[in-house]
C-alpha positions in Angstrom: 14.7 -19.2 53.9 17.0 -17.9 51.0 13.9 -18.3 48.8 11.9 -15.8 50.9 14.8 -13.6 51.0 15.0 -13.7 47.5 11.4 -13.2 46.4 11.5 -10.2 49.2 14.3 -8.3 47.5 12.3 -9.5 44.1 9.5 -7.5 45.0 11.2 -4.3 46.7 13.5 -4.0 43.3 16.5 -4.7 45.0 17.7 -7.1 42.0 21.2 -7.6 42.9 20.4 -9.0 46.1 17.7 -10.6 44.5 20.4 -12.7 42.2 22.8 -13.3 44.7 19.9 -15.0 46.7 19.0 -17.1 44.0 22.5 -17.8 42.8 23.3 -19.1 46.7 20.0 -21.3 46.2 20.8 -23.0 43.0 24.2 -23.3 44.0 22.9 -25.6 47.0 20.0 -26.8 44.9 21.0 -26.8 40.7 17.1 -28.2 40.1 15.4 -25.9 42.4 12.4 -25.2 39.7 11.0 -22.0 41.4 14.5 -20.4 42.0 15.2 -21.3 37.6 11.9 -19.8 37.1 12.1 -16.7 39.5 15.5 -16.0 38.2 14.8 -16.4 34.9 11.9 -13.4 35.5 14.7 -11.8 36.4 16.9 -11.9 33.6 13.9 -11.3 31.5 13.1 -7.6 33.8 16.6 -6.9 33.2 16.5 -7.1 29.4 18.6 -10.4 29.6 16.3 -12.2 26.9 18.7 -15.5 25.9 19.2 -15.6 29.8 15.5 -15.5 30.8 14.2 -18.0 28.1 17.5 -20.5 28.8 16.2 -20.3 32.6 12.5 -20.7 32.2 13.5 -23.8 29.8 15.4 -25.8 32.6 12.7 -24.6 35.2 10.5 -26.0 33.1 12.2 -29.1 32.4 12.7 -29.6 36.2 8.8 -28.8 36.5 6.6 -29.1 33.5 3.5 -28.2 35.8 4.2 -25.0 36.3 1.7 -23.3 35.1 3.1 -19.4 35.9 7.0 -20.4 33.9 4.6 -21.3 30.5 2.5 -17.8 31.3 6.0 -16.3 31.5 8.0 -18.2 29.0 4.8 -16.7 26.3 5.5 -13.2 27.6 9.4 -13.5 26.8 8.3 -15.3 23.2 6.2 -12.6 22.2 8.5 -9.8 23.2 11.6 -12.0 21.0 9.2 -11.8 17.8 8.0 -15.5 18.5 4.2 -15.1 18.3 3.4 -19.1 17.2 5.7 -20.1 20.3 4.4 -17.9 22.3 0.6 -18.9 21.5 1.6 -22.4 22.4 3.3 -21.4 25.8 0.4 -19.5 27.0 -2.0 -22.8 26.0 0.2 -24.8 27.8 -0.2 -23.0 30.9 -3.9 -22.4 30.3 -4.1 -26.3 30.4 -2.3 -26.6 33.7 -4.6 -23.6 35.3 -7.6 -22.9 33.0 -8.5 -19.5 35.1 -5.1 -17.8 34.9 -5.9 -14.3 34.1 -1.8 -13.3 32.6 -1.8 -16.6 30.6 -5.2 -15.9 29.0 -4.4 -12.5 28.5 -1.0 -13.5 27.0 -2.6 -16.0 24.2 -4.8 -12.6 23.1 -1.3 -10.9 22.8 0.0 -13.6 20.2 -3.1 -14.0 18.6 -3.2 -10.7 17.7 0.3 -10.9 16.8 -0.6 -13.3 14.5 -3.1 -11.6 12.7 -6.2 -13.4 14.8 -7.7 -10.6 16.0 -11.5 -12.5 16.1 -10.1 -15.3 18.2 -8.6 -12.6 20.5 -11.8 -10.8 21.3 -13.6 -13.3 23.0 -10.4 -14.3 25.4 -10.2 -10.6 26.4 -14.0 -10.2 26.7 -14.2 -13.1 28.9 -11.5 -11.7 31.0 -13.2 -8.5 31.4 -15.9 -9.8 32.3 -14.7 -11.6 35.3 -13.4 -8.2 36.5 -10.4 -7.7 35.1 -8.8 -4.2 36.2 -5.2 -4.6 34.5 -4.1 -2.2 31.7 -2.9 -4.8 30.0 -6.0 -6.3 28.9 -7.8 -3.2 28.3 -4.5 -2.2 25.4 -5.3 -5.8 23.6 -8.6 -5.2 23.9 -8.5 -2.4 22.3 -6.0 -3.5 20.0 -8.6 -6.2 19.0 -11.0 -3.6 18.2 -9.2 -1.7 16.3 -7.8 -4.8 14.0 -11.7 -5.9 13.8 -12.4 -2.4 12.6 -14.2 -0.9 15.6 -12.2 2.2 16.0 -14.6 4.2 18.5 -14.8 1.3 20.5 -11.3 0.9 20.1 -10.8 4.4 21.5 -12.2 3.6 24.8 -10.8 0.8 25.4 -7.4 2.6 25.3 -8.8 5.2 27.2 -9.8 2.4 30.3 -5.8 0.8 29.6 -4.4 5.0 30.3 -6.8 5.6 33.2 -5.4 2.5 35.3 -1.6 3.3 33.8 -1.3 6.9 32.7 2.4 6.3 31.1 1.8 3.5 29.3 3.3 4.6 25.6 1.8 1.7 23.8 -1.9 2.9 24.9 -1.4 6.6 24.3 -0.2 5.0 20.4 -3.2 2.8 20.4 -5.6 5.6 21.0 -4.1 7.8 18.4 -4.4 5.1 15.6 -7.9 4.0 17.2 -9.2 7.8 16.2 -7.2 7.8 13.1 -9.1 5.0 12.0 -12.1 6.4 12.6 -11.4 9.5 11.3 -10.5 7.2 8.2 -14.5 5.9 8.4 -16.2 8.9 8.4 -14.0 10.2 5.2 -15.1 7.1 3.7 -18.4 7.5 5.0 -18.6 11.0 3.1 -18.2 12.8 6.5 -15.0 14.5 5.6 -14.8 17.6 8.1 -15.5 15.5 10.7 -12.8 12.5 9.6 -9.9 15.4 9.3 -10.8 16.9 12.7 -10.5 12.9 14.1 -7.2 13.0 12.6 -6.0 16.1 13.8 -7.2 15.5 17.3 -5.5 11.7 16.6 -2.1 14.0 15.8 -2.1 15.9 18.2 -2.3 12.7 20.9 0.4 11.2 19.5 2.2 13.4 17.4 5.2 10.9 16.9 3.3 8.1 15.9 4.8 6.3 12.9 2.9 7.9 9.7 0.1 9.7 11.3 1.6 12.8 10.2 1.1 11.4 6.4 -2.5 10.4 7.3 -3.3 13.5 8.6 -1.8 15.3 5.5 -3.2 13.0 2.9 -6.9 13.6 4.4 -6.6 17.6 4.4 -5.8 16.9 0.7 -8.5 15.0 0.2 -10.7 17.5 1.9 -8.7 20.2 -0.8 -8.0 22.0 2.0 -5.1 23.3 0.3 -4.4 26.0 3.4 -3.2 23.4 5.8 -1.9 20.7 3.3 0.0 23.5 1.8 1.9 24.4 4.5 2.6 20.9 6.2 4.5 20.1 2.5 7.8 21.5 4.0 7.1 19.5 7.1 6.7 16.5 5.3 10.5 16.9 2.9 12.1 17.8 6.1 10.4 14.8 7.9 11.5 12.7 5.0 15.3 14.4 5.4 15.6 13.9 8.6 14.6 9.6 8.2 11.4 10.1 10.3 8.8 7.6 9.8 5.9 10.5 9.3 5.0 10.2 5.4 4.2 6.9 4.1 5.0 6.2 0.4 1.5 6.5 -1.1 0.6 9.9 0.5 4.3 11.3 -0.4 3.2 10.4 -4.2 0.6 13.0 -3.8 3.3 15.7 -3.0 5.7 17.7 -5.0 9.2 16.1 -3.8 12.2 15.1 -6.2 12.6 11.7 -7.1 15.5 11.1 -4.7 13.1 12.2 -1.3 10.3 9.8 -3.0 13.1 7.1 -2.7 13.9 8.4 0.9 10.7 7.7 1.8 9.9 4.3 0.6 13.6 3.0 2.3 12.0 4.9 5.9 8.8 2.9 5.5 10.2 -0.2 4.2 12.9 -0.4 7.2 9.8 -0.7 9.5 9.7 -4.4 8.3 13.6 -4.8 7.7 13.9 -7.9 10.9 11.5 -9.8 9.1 14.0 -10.5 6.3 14.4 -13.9 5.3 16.8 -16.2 3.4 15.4 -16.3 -0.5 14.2 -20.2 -0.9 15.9 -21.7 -3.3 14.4 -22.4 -6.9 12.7 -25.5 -7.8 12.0 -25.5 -11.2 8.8 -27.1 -12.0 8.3 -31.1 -13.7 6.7 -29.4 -16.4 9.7 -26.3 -17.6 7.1 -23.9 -16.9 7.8 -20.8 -15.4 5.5 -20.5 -11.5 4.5 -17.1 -10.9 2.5 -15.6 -7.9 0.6 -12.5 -8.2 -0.7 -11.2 -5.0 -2.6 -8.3 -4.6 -5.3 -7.1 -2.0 -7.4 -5.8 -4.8 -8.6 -8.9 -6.4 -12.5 -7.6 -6.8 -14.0 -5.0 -8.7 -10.8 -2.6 -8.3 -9.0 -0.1 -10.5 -5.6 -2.8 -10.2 -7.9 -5.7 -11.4 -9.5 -4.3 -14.0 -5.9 -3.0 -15.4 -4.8 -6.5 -15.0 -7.2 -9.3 -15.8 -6.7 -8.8 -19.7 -2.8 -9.9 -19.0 -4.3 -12.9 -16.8 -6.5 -14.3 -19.2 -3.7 -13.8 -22.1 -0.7 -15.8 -20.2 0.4 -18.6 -22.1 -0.9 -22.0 -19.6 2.0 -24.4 -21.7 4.9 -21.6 -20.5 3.7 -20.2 -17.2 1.4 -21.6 -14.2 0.2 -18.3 -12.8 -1.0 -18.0 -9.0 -3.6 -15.5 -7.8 -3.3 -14.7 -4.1 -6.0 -13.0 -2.8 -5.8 -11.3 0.7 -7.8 -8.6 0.6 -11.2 -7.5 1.7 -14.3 -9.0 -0.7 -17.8 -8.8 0.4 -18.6 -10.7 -2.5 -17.8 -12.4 -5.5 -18.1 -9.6 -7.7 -17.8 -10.1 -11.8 -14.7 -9.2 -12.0 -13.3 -11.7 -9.0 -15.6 -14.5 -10.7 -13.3 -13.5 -14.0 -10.0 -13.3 -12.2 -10.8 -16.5 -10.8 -11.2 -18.4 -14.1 -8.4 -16.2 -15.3 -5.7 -17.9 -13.1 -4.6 -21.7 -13.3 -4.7 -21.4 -9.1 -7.2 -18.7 -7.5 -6.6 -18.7 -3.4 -8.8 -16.4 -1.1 -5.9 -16.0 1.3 -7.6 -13.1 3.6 -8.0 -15.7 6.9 -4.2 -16.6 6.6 -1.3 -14.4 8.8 1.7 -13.6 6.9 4.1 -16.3 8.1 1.1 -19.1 7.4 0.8 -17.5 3.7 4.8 -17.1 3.3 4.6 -20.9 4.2 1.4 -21.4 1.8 3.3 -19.6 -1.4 6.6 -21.5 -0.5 4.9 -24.8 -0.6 3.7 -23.9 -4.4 7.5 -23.7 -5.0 6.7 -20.3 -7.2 10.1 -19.3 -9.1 8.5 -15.5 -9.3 6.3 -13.3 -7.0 4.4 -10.1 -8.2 3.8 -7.4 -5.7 0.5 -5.5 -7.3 0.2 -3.3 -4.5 3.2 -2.5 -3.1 2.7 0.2 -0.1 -0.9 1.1 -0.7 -4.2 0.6 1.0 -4.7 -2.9 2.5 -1.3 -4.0 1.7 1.1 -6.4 3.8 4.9 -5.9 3.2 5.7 -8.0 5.9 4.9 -10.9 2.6 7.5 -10.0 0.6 10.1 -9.3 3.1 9.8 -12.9 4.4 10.6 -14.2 1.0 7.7 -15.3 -1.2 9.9 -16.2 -4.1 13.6 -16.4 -5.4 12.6 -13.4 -7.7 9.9 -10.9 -6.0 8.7 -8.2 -8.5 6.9 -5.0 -8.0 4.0 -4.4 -10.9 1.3 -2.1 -12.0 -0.1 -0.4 -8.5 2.6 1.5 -6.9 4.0 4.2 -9.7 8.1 4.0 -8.0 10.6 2.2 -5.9 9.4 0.2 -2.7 13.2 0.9 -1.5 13.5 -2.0 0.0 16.4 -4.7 -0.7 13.7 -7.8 -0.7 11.7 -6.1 -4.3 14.2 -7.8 -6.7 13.1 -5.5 -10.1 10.6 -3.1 -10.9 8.0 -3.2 -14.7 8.2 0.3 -16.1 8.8 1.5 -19.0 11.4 4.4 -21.0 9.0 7.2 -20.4 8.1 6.5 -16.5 11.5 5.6 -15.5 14.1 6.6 -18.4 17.3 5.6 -17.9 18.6 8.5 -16.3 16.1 8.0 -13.4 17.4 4.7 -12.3 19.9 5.8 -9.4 16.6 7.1 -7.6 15.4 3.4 -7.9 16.2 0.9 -5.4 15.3 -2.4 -7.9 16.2 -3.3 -11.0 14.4 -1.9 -13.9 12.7 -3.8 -16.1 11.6 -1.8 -19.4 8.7 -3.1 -21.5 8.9 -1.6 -24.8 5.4 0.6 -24.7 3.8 1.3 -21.7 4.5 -0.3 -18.2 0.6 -0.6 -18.1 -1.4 -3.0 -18.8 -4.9 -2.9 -20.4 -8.0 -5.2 -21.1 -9.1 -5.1 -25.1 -11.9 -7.3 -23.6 -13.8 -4.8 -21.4 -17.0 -2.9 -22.8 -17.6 0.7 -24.5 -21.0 1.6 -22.9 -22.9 4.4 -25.0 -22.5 7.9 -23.6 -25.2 9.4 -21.9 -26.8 12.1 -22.8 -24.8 15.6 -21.2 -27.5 16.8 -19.4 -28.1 14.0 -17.8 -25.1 14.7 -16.1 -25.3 18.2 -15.3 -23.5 19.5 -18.3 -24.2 21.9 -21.0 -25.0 20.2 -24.4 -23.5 23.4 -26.5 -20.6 24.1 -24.1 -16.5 23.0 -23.8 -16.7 20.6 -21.1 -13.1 20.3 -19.4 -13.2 17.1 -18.1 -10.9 16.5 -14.9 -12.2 13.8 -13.3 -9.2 12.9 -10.5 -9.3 11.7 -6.8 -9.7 15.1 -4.7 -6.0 14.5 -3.1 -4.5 15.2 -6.1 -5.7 18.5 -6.8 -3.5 21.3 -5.6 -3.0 24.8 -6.1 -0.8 24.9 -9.3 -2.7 23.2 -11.7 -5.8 24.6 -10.1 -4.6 27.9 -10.8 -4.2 26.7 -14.5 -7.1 25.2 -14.8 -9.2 28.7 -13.5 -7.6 30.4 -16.3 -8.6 28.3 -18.8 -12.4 28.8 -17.5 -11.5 32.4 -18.1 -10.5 32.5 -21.4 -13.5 30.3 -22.5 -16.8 32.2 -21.9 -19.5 29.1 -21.4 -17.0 26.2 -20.9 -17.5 24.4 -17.1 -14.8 22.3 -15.3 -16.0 18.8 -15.0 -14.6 17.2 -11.5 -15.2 14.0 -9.5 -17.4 15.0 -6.5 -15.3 14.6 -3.2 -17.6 15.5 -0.1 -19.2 18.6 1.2 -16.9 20.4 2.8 -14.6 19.4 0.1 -17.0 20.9 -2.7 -17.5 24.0 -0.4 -13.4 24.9 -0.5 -13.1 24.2 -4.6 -16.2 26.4 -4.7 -14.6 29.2 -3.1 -11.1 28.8 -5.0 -13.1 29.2 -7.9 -14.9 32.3 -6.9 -11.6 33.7 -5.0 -9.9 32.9 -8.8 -12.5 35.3 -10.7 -14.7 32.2 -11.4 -18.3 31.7 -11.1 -18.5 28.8 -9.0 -21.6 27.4 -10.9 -19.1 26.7 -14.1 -17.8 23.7 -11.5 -20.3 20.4 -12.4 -19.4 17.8 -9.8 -20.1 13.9 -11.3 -21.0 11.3 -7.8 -19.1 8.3 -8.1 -21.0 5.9 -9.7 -20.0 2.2 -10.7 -17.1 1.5 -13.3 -19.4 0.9 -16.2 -21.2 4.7 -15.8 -17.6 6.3 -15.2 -16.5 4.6 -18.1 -19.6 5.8 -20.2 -20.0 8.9 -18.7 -16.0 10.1 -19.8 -16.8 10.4 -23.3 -19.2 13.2 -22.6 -16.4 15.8 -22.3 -14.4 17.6 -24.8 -10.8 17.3 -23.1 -9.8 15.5 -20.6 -7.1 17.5 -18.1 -4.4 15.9 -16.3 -3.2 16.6 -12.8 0.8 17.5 -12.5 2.2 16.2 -9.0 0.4 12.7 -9.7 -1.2 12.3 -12.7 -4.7 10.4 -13.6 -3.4 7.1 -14.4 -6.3 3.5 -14.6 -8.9 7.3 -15.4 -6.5 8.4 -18.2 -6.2 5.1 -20.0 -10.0 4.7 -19.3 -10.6 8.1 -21.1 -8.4 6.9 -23.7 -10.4 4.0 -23.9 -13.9 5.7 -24.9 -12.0 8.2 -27.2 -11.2 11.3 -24.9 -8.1 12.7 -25.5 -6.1 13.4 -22.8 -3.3 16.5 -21.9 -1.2 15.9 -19.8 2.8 17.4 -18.1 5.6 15.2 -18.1 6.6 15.7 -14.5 10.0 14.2 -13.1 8.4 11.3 -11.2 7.3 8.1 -12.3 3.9 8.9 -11.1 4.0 12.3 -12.6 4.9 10.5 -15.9 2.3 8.0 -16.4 -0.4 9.5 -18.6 3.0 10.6 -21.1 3.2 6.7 -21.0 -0.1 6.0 -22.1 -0.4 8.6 -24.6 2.7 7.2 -26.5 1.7 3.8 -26.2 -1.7 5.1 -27.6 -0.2 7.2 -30.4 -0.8 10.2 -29.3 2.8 12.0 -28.0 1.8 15.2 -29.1 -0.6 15.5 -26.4 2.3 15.6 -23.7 3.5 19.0 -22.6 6.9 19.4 -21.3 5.4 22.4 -18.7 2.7 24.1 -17.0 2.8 27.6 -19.6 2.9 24.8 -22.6 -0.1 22.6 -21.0 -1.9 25.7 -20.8 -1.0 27.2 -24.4 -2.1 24.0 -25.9 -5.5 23.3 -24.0 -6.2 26.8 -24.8 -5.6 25.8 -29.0 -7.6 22.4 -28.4 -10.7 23.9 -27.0 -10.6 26.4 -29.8 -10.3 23.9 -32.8 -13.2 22.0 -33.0 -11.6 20.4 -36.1 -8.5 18.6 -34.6 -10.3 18.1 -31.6 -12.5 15.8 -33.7 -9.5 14.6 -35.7 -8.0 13.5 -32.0 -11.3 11.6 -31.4 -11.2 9.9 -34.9 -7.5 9.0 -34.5 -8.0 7.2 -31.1 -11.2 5.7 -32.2 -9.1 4.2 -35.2 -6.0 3.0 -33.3 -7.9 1.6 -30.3 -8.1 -2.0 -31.8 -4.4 -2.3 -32.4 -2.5 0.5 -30.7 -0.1 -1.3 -27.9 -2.0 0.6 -25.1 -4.8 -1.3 -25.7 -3.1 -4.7 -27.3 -3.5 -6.9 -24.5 -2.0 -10.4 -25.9 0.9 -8.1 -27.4 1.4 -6.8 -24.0 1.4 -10.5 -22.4 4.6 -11.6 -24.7 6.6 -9.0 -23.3 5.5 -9.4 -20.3 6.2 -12.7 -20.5 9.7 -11.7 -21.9 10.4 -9.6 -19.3 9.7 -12.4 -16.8 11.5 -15.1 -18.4 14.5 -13.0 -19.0 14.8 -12.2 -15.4 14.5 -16.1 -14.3 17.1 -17.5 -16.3 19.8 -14.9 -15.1 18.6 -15.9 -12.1 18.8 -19.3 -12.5 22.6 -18.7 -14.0 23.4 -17.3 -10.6 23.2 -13.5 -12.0 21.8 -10.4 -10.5 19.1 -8.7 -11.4 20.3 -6.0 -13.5 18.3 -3.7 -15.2 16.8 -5.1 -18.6 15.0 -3.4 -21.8 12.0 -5.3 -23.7 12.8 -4.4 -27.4 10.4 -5.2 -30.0 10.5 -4.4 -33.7 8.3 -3.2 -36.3 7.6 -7.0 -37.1 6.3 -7.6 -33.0 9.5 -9.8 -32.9 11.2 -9.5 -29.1 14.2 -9.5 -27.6 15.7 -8.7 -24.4 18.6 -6.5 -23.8 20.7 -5.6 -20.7 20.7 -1.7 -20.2 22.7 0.0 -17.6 21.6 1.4 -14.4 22.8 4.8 -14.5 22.6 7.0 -18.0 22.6 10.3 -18.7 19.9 11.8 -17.1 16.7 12.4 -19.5 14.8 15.9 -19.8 11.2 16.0 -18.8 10.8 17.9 -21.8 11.4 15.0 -23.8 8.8 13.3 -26.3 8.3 10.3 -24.8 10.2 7.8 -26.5 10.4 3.9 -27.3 13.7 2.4 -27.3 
């Protein structure tokens, strides 16, 4: 009778009489296992997690054959953060009652939790197809799709989950990202207009949904339609004022904000992942002395990031350092540059299949003393890694140009021109200074022959400015720039990497609206790395972006003897090609402005001579200038590492650290404050 009542008042809401029926029960009957379990629902409805999972474990004790308290107990598991415990909960009841439609749909919900999107699908197929109506199953459905890149079908499966629950929040998200990610396809695809309209019609669905905003914004850039990207910049810096999760790091690099609202940023995005913190394991130095590191990077194929790096790979000293290569990126096959990565690396591991906790547990077990983030928050990456603790000391390298602002990065590779001194207190790690160029390079990669110019759509007589950058960072100011240059030189074109239609339809029209002829613009189609590369050395002078400059593309310029101009900026990624070009020997082509950029492009393209002489110089310093010194890059690279570990290993901090090296290569290591006075952008750069 009171168990009736109870499950009456259960189902009419009435939840204090509910409890007080339940209470009277257990206080009749202590092992009544249906009144545990009911009341443990309960707790669970009413937020009361500790409650509801301490209940369903004694009902469960009592009764370990009920099947609906190991459905439930999954349900509470999941919602506490607990995918693994909740996979095996929902198992356990499938066991007891193979057909159970919440159980089944339960172990979807954790396995897509735990990154097992392809084991989901069919679960949440098969339910569907026994009729399933529940908006439940339609959201994970569609959240499988979306993981297994299916966006469209992703979309309507969202749009089945709002139709039979109109409020459900989760759904109305789910959709949004769904198109998003579509819209993502089809600017991959080449299909730009269309992409952007996905992701405005994504925005406007969900116009709170974590980064969209950024996504949105970044593909309008892409697109160079410089009318709506232009005005959602103040939108964006009060966004990233106000701590809302709108901008993502990566896009925010491609916008003209301080240093201190670039940190602001990465902290917003990096507390997203802030409760999966974990204790840092504790060191285990190796049998052998030798220094474990862990480089992990999603990029491990043919990849701007991999081709920067394998040089330093293949260079690491095997008696000193055992170096890891974790690869959990997408590869549709072994390209030459994986196959070289792989030989590069004492341990190689395709680590795509594994969640993050499974390849947290994976890196543990190699007992690394040092883990290198490669990517930090870019495409494909997984921050959840590092904020679980890969390593005692976790390091962020080479593919994010700034801080990660987040506590788990330890230290930061850079260098005195990308991150002086005086730019420190806008960095969240400790910086780590190596005494050229933060950059690495590989002496060991060809110099294809150049094609001939009109092969390529250029005039053999005429300047070629070459200003071949991603489409999102082109942007009004240095557009404007640029068009005046055209201007002043009759019969000189502007040589840019061909985004798609649309895209080429709006510079087009810039140009003309700029007193241009729209012909003088030559788009080059992407084409493999070996043509870029060969193709580069068919202009006269390359020109650098301001907000984010050209950075693998200005070293690769370098590489096949095109000089480069570039601005010092304020930003590390606004600072990189001044890196290169000291590192290269060249300082003289960094301008501290826009007006000097300008002057001294218009000098250049006027003085065939010293262009030439810029050409000889680079041709004659490329086999021992330290941009392009690859082993002399890997002992300070090395030095840098080692010198981080053993403070480490003394119990220090990670302060911030300078690589010196003298005119006879000799290195040493040198502690250097965190706060300076702050340098001028109009600063050479220099080499402390």
């Amino acid at each position: 009778m009171l168990l009736a009542q109870a499950l009456e008042a259960h189902r009419r809401g009435e939840w204090d009489a509910a409890r007080r029926h339940y209470d009277e029960l257990l206080a009749r009957e202590p092992g009544h296992a249906d009144a545990l379990h009911l009341r443990a629902v309960l707790d669970y409805q009413q937020g009361r997690f500790a409650d509801a999972l301490a209940g369903l474990d004694r009902a469960l004790a009592r009764a370990p054959g009920l099947a609906a308290a190991w459905s439930n107990r999954a349900a509470l598991l999941r919602d506490l953060g607990r995918p693994a415990e909740s996979l095996a909960s929902a198992e356990r009841a499938l066991a007891l009652q193979p057909d159970e439609a919440g159980a089944a749909n339960n172990r979807a919900a954790a396995l897509l939790d735990l990154g097992r999107p392809a084991e989901a699908l069919p679960v949440l197929q098969a339910l569907l197809a026994r009729g399933a109506t529940d908006a439940a199953t339609h959201h994970n459905h569609g959240k499988a799709l979306l993981a297994l890149g299916r966006p469209q079908a992703a979309a309507a499966a969202f749009d089945q989950a709002l139709a039979l629950a109109p409020g459900l929040a989760a759904s109305r998200s789910g959709r949004a990202e769904a198109l998003a990610a579509w819209g993502e396809q089809l600017l991959a695809a080449g299909q730009g207009e269309a992409g952007l309209q996905q992701l405005r019609t994504a925005l406007q669905a969900a116009p709170g949904s974590p980064f969209l905003f950024g996504r949105w914004l970044h593909a309008a850039m892409r697109q160079c339609d410089w009318a709506e990207s232009e005005a959602a910049r103040d939108e964006a810096a009060r966004a990233i004022d106000a701590g809302e999760p709108r901008v993502a790091p990566f896009v925010a690099l491609h916008l003209p904000l301080s240093r201190a609202r670039l940190q602001a940023c990465a902290r917003i995005f990096s507390a997203g992942y802030a409760t999966l913190q974990a204790d840092r394991p504790a060191p285990a130095p190796a049998a052998d002395g030798r220094l474990r590191v862990g480089f992990f990077s999603a990029d491990f194929r043919e990849h701007a990031t991999a081709r920067l790096a394998v040089g330093l790979i293949e260079r690491l000293p095997r008696e000193r350092i055992e170096a890891f290569g974790f690869a959990f990126g997408p590869v549709a096959d072994e390209d030459p540059l994986r196959r070289r990565l792989r030989a590069a690396f004492e341990h190689f591991e395709d680590v795509a299949a594994l969640d993050d906790a499974a390849l947290v547990q994976r890196a543990r077990a190699c007992a690394l003393d040092i883990a290198i983030d490669l990517g930090g928050p870019t495409r494909d990456a997984r921050p959840g890694l590092f904020a679980r603790r890969l390593a005692p000391l976790q390091v962020g390298w080479l593919g994010f140009p700034g801080t990660q602002g987040a506590p788990w990065i330890d230290a930061l590779l850079a260098d005195a021109t990308v991150l002086p001194p005086g730019h420190a207190a806008e960095v969240d790690e400790a910086v780590v200074r190596l005494p050229h160029s933060y950059q690495a390079n590989d002496a060991r990669r060809a110099r294809p022959p150049a094609p001939a110019r009109a092969s390529l759509g250029l005039p053999e007589q005429g300047f070629v400015w070459g200003a071949l950058h991603g489409p999102a960072k082109l942007e009004p100011g240095v557009w404007a720039v640029w068009m005046r240059l055209l201007r002043a030189r009759p019969g000189s074109v502007l040589w840019l990497l061909q985004p798609d239609a649309g895209a080429v339809q709006r510079l087009r029209a810039a140009a003309q609206a700029a007193g241009v002829d729209p012909a003088r613009l030559v788009f080059a189609p992407r084409v493999d790395a070996a043509a870029h590369l060969a193709r580069l050395a068919c202009a006269d002078l390359f020109l650098d972006t301001f907000v984010c400059n050209a950075h693998t593309t200005a070293s690769d310029a370098l590489w096949v003897g095109l000089p480069v101009l570039t601005c010092c900026g304020e930003t590390f990624a606004s600072r990189v090609a001044a890196s290169l070009l000291g590192a290269a020997g060249l300082p003289e082509l960094v301008c501290a402005d826009a007006p000097s950029y300008e002057a001294r492009a218009l000098e250049l393209s006027a003085d065939g001579g010293r262009l030439a002489a810029l050409r000889a110089r680079l041709e004659a310093q490329r086999s021992r200038c330290a941009l392009f010194d690859d082993a002399r890059f890997a002992r300070a690279f090395e030095a840098a590492l080692s010198a981080l570990w053993q403070r480490h290993r003394a119990g220090l901090p990670a302060v911030g650290l300078q690589v010196l090296e003298d005119a006879g290569g000799d290195l040493r290591v040198v502690e250097q404050p965190a706060v300076a006075q702050p340098a001028r952008a109009d600063e050479p750069p220099g080499r402390q």
